[in-house]
N, C-alpha and C positions, 0 to 999 in steps of 0.2 A: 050109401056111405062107403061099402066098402070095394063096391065097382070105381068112385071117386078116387080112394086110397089108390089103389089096382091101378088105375090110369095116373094117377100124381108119379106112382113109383116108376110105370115104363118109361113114363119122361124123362126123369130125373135117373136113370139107366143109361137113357138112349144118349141124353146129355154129356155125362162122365165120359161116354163111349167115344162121341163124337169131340173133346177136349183129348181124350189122352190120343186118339187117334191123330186129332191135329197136331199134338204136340212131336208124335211119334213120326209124322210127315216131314214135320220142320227140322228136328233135330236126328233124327232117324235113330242110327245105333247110339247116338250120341246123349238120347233126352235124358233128363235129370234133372238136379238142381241144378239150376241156372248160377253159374257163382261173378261171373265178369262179362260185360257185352260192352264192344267200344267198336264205335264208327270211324273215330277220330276228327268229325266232323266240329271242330273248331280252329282256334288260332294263337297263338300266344301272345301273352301283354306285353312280351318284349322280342322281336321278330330276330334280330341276331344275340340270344341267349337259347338254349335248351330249356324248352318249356315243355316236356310232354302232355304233364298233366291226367287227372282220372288214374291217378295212384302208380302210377308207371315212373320209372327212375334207369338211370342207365349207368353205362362205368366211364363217360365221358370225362367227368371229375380226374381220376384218377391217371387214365389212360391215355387222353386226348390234352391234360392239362387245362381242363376244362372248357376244351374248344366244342363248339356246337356238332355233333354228328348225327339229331335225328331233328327231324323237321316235320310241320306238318303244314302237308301243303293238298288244296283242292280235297280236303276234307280225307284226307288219307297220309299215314305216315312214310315219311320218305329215309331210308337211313343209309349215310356214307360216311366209311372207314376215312378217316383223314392220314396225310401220308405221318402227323407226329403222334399218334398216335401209334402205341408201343403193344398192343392187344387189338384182337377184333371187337366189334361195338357188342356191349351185350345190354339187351333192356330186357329188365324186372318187372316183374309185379307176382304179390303174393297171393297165393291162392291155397287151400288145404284140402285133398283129396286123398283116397285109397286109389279107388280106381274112377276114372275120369276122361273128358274128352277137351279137345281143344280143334276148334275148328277155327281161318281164319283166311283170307284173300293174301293173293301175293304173286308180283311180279318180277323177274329175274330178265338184268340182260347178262350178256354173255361174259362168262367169266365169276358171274356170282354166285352166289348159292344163299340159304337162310338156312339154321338150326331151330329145331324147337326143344328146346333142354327141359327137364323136370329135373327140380332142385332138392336139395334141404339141407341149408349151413348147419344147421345143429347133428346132420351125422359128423361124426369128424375123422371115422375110417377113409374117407375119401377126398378129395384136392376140392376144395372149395364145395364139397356138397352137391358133386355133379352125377344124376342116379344115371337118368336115362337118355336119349336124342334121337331126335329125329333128323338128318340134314338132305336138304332138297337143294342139286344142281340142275340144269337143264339139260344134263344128261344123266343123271340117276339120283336116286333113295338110296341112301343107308343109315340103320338102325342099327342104335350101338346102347347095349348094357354098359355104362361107362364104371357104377358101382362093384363091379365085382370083373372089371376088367383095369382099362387102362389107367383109370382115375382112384383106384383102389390103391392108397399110398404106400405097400409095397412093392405096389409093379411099379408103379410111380417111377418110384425111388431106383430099382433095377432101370429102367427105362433112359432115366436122366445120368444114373449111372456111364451108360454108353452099353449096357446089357444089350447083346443082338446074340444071342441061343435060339434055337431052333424050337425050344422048349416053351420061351417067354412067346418068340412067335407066334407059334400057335396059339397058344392060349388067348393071347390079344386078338387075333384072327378068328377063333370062336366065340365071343361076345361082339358078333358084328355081321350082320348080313345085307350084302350088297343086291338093288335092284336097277336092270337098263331106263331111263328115260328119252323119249324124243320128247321136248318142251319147246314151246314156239318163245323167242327172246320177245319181250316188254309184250306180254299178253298174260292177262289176270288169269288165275285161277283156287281153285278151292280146295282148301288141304283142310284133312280131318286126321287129327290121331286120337286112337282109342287105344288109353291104357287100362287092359285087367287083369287081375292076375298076374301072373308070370308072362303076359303077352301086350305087344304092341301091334296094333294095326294101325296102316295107314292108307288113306283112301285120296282120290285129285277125281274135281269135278264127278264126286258121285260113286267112281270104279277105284276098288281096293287094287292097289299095286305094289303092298308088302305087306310082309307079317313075320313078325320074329320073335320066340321063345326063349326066356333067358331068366335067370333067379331073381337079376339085380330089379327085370322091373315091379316086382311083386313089393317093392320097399314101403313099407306101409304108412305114409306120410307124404305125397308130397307137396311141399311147402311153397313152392314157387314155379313159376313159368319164365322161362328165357328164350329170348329170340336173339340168336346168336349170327350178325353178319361180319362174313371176311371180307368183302367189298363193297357193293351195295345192295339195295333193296327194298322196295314197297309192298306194304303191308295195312290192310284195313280189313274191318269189317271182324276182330276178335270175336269168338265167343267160350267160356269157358262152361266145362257142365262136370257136377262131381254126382256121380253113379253108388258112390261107398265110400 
């Protein structure tokens, strides 16, 4: 009976081991609760309307005059800034984390870039609840503290001022660090950012190539994901994981 127990338990050991292992494979630094996974793998029931669909919204409404700016097409979203469109496209969807990862495919050609913003409208020190970002061109990463820099409504406010001190400079210049990229134009690849703590990393196809330390990302809520484009950009294969 209790060589039975003895053998039941190493299995059911080896099991756990062998699950968190796989999970730890699949998702890496990233594993957690699973909180968002989208392929984009459908269509919409009205083909020239903005249908994202699976919880996702954009500022097309508002910005575009409700002209279509995200598309999904061959099972992956396709998104383009339209010239009446008066802001860069930004798609939502809400998610609630401390610290958290977001990993997700994406292709730039030349001239584009993609954001990955972490939100939360209910701060209201800051421009629209904008904490943290990630923005990826084909030639670099930069990682910007947006809360407790540029978007912190009295830099704001100095900022739109027409404020240019040497003083304001800096300070916007240290919530922000800049990394080189070579990126091959309309070739997929794999971003991962991990936010803990007071840090952001971010990783393409697997290799970490930033990381930056700063207060605002430690903001203990974030409420939402934005993927933020200035011109265009394809995007599939989401996955969202909350750590804390």
């Amino acid at each position: 009976m209790q060589r039975s127990f003895l053998l039941l338990s190493t299995v059911l050991v080896l099991g756990l081991c062998h699950v968190f292992a796989a999970a730890a494979e699949d998702g890496g630094e990233a594993a957690g609760v699973l909180l968002l996974q989208d392929d984009f793998n459908r269509d919409e029931t009205t083909p020239d309307k903005e249908e994202i669909g699976n919880g996702w919204t954009s500022n097309s409404v508002w910005r575009a005059k409700g002209q279509k700016q995200v598309d999904l097409v061959d099972g992956a979203m396709h998104v383009t800034r339209l010239p009446v469109a008066d802001h860069g496209v930004a798609i939502f969807h809400d998610v609630a984390f401390q610290d958290g990862a977001v990993e997700l495919k994406f292709k730039l050609g030349p001239g584009d870039d993609l954001g990955l913003d972490f939100v939360d409208r209910e701060l209201k020190t800051v421009h629209a609840g904008h904490l943290c970002i990630a923005r990826i061109t084909l030639k670099g990463l930069t990682i910007t503290d947006s809360k407790t820099g540029q978007m912190d409504l009295k830099i704001r406010e100095r900022r739109l001022a027409g404020e240019k001190s040497a003083e304001l400079t800096k300070l916007i210049q240290s919530k922000r660090a800049n990394f080189p990229l070579k990126l091959e134009a309309d070739k997929w690849y794999t971003l991962l950012v991990v936010v803990e703590g007071d840090v952001m990393r971010v990783s393409l196809d697997g290799k970490e190539v930033g990381e930056f330390q700063s207060e605002g990302m430690a903001h203990p809520t974030k409420r939402m994901i934005t993927l933020a484009v200035n011109k265009s950009a394809w995007v599939d294969d989401v996955k969202v994981w909350k750590r804390k």
